[in-house]
C-alpha positions in Angstrom: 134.5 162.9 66.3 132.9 160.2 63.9 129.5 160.7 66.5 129.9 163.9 66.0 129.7 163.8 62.1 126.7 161.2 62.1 124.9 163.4 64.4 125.5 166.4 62.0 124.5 164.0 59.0 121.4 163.1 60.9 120.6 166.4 61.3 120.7 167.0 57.9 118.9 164.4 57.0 116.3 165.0 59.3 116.1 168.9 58.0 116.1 167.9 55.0 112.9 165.8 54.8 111.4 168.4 56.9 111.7 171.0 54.2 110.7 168.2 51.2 107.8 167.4 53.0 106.6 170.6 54.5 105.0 172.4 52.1 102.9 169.1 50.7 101.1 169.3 54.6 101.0 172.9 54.4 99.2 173.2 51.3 96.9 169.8 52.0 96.2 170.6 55.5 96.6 174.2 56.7 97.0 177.0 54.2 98.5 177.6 50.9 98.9 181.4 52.1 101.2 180.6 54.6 103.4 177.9 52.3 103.5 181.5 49.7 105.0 183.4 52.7 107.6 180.6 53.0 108.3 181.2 49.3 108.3 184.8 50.1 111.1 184.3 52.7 113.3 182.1 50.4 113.3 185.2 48.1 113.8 187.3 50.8 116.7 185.3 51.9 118.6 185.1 49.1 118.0 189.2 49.3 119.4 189.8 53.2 122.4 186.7 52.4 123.9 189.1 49.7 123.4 192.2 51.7 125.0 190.1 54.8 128.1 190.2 52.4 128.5 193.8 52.7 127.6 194.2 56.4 128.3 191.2 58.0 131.4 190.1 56.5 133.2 193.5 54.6 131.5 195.6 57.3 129.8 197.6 55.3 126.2 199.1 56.1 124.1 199.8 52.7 120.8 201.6 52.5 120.2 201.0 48.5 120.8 197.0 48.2 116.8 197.2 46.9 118.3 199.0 43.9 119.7 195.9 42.6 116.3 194.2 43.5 114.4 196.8 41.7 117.2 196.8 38.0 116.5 192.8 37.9 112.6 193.1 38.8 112.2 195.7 36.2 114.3 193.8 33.6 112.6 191.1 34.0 109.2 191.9 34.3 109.9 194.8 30.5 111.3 191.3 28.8 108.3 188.6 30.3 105.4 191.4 29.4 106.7 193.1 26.3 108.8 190.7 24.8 107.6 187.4 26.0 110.9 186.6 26.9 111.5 183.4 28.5 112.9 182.1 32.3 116.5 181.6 31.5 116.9 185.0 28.8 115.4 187.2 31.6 116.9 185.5 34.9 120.7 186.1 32.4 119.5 189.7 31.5 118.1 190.8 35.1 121.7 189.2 37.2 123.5 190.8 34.5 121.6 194.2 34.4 122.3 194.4 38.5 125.9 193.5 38.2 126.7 196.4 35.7 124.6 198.6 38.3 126.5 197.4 41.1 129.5 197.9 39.4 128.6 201.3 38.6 128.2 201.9 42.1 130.8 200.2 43.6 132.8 202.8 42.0 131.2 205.5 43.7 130.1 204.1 46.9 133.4 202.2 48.0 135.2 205.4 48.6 133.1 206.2 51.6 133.0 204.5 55.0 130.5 204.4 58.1 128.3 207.0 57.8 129.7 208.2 54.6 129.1 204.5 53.0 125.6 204.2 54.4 124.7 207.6 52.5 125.9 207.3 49.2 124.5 204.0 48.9 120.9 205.5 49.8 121.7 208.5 47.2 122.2 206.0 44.6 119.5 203.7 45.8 117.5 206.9 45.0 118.6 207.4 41.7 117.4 203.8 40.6 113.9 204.9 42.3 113.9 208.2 40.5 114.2 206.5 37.3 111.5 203.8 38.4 108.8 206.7 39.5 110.2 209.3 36.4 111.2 207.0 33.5 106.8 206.5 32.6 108.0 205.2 29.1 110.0 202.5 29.9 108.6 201.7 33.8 104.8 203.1 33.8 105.4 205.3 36.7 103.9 204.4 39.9 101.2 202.4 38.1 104.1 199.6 37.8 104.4 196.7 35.4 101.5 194.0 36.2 100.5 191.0 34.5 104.2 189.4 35.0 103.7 185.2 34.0 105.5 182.8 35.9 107.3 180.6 33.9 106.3 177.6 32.1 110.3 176.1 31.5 108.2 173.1 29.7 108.2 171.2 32.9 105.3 169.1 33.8 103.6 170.8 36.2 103.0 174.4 36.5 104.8 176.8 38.4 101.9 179.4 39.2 100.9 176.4 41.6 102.1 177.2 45.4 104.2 174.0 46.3 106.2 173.9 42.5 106.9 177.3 42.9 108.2 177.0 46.3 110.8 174.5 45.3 111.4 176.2 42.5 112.8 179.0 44.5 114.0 176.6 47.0 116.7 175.4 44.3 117.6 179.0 44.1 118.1 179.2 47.8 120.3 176.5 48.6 122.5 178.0 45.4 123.1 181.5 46.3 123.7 179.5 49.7 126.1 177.4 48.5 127.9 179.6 46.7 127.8 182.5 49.7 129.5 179.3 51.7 132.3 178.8 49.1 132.9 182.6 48.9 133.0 183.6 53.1 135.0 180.2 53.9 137.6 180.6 51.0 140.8 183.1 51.4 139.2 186.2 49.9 136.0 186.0 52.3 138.6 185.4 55.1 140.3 188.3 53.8 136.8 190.2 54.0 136.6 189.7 57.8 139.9 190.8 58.3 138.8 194.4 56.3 136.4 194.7 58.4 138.5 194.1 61.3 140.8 196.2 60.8 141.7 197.8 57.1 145.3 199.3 57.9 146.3 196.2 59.1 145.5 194.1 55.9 147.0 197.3 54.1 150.3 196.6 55.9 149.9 192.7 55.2 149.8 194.1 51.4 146.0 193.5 50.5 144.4 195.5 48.0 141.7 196.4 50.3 139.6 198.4 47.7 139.6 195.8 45.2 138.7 193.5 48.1 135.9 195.7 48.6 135.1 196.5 45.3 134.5 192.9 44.7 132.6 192.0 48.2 130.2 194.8 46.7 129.4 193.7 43.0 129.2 190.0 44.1 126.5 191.6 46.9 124.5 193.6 44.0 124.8 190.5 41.1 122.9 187.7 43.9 120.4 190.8 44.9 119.6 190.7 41.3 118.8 186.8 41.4 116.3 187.9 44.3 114.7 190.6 41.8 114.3 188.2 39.2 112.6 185.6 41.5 110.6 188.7 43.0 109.1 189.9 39.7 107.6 186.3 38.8 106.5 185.7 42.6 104.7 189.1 42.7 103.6 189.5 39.0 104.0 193.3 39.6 106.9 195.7 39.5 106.3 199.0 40.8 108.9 201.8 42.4 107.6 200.7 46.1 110.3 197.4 45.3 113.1 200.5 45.6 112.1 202.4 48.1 114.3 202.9 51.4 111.6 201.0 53.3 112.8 197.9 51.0 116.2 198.5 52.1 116.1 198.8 55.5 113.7 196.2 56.2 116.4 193.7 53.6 118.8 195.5 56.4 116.4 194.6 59.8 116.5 191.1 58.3 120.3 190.5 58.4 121.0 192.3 61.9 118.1 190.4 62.9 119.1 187.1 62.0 123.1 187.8 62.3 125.3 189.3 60.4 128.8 187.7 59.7 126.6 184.1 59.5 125.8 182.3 56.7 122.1 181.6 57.5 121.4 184.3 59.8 120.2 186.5 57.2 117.8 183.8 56.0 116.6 183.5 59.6 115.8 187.1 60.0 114.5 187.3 56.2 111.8 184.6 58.2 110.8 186.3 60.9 110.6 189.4 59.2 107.9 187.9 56.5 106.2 186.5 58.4 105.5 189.1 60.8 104.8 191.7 58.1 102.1 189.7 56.9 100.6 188.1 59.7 100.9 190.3 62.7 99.3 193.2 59.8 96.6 191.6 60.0 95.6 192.2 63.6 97.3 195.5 63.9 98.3 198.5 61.5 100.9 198.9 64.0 103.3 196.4 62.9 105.8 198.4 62.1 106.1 199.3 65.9 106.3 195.4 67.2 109.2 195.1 64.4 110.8 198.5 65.5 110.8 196.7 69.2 111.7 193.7 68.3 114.8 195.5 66.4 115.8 197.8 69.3 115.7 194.1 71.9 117.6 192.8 69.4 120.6 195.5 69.1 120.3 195.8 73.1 120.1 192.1 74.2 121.5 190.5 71.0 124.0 192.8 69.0 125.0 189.8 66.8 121.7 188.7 65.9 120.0 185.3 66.8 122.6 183.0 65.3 125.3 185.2 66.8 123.9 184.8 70.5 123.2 181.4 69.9 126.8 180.7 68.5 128.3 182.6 71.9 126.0 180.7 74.2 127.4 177.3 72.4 131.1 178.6 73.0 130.6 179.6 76.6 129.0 176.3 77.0 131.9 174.1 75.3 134.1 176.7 78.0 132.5 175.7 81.1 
């Protein structure tokens, strides 16, 4: 048991200066493009790990989590352009912003199930893009908000450079991680799994399975607005393509992808899925077709994602 442990400390340890030390050989020796997709994918992450709140652990599909992206973005990048409001005011305002939304929401969407679920959420999802490509006074339309700064937050380096900025949003990572591990290993995300398992069981047991729910989902929507925040200084540009359903089903690819009902599944998938949008685009126009196939192997061969089939190949390993 103790070697156990030290093995699992070592492998911290080990992953831990792999990550510190990473993106100072990316940038020095290889690329700083590809050490900006890995800050892409953090963002991404922290994107398909709320999402993977919904679906992997309430069982609940959504096809308008980039709503929640696009209220923060938005927020954020009105306050930075207009205003000149600083890191901390617009990172409050943005989380806040896509919790009332999600709230809002909840209220509508939680009442639905399967197939039901899965289209209110894109009807509201809709709405929020509506207002994004309608609302010209307040969003510009589909010209967007450009010119975004990333924040200065006195340190002393800056953050516009690749490798600050990467662990800038590597701090927000291992956060929403931390916290997504406190939430699904504590009685109310065990509570989650047994919703999804089956709801008129838990009913019976005397859970208030809406209220569950209702929570699962503005908790989802509050940490997607962390990831719009984050967005809207990575990009320096807001525009309505951030809500569109693409945005939504590709934050959805990333978490069936990766493995839903796992803590770093999401992150995994929200990996691959960067990284083949960029570079694979690059050869081909048809990249949407290898990720299609790569989806359709996955659901055949994998239902439960990487992590999933990794984690049943471990327990029919520890069986034999």
């Amino acid at each position: 048991m103790r070697a156990g442990r030290r093995g699992s400390w070592l492998l911290a340890a080990v992953g831990g200066a792999v990550v510190i030390a990473l993106p100072l050989l990316l940038n020095a020796y290889v690329s700083s493009y590809l050490l900006i997709l890995l800050s892409q994918s953090l963002i991404s992450g922290i994107l398909a790990m709320s999402l993977n709140l919904l679906l992997g652990y309430a069982g609940l599909p959504s096809l308008g989590h980039a709503a929640y992206l696009g209220v923060a973005a938005y927020a954020t990048a009105i306050l930075a352009t207009r205003y000149q409001v600083g890191f901390w005011q617009a990172l409050g305002v943005g989380v806040l912003l896509a919790c009332a939304v999600a709230a809002v929401f909840g209220l509508i969407a939680i009442r639905g199930r399967g197939v039901y679920f899965l289209m209110i959420t894109l009807a509201l999802a809709m709405v929020v893009w509506g207002l994004a490509y309608r609302w010209v006074s307040v969003t510009a339309g589909d010209n967007g908000i450009p010119g975004i700064p990333r924040p200065s937050l006195g340190l002393p380096w800056s953050l516009r450079d690749p490798v600050p900025w990467f662990y800038f949003c590597l701090l927000f990572f291992l956060a929403v991680a931390g916290l997504m591990a406190l939430v699904v290993r504590s009685p109310f995300g065990r509570s989650l799994v047994g919703i999804r398992e089956s709801e008129s069981r838990m009913r019976v047991l005397g859970y208030h399975v809406w209220l569950h729910l209702y929570i699962a989902f503005v908790l989802a929507g509050t940490l997607g607005g962390v990831a719009g925040v984050l967005w809207a200084y990575y990009n320096g540009f807001v525009s309505p393509v951030d809500v569109e359903l693409v945005t939504s089903v590709e934050v959805l690819l990333m978490v069936a992808l990766g493995g839903p009902g796992t803590l770093l599944g999401p992150a995994l998938g929200a990996f691959l899925i960067v990284f083949l949008k960029n570079l694979v685009s690059v050869y081909t126009h048809r990249w949407l077709l290898i990720l299609g196939g790569m989806y359709i192997l996955t659901i055949l061969y994998a239902p439960q994602g990487i992590l999933g089939a990794l984690r049943g190949m471990r327990r029919e390993g520890r069986a034999a």
